[in-house]
N, C-alpha and C positions, 0 to 999 in steps of 0.2 A: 472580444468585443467586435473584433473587426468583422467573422464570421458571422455577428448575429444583424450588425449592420448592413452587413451586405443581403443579408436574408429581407431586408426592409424592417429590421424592428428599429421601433425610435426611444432616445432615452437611454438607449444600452447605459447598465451600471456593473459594473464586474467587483467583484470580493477575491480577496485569497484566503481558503482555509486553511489553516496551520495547526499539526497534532502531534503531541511528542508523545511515546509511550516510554518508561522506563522497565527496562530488564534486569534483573539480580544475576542473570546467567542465560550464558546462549541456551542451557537446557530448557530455562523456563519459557525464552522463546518459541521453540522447537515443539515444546509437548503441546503450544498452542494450535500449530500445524497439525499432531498428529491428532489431538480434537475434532480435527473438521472444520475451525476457524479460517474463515473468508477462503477466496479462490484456491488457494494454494496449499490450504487445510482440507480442501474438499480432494487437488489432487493428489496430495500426499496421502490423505487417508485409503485410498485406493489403488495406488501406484504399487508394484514390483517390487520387493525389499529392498532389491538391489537398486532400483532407478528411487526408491527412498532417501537410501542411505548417498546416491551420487550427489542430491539434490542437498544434501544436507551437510555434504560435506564442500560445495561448491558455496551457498551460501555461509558457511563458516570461515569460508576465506576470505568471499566477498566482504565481510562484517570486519575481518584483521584480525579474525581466534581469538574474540575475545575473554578474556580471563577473569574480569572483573565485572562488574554493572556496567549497562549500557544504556544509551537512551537512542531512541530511531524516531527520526522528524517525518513526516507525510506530509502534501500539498495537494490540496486540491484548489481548483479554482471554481469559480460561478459565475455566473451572467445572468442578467434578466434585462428584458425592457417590453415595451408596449407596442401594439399593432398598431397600424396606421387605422386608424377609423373609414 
């Protein structure tokens, strides 16, 4: 808000967007990566085996290995407001 303020827009209204995805298994996560899903499906899918399997092995630890289902939250936020006439 305050950056768009500062830019002169008037009105600023901000949202938070909230997304949970649920996972049956780290795998099902993972093959969404090697699909080519979003950024980091486009780098895996093209990455080094090796800098794959680093990449894969580092977020499985970041995640706590997990064993069971999971669920992962995302945020984004949003802005908008109106020019000054």
């Amino acid at each position: 808000t305050e950056l768009f303020e500062g830019a002169g827009l008037l009105e600023v209204a901000e949202a938070r967007l909230t997304v949970h995805s649920t996972y049956g298994s780290f795998d099902e996560l993972w093959s969404s990566y090697l699909q080519g899903l979003g950024p980091i499906g486009v780098y895996c899918s093209a990455a080094r085996p090796e800098l794959r399997d680093a990449v894969r092995d580092e977020l499985f630890g970041q995640l706590g290995r997990p064993s069971q289902p999971f669920t992962l939250q995302g945020v984004a936020r949003s802005a908008v407001g109106r020019a000054p006439a």
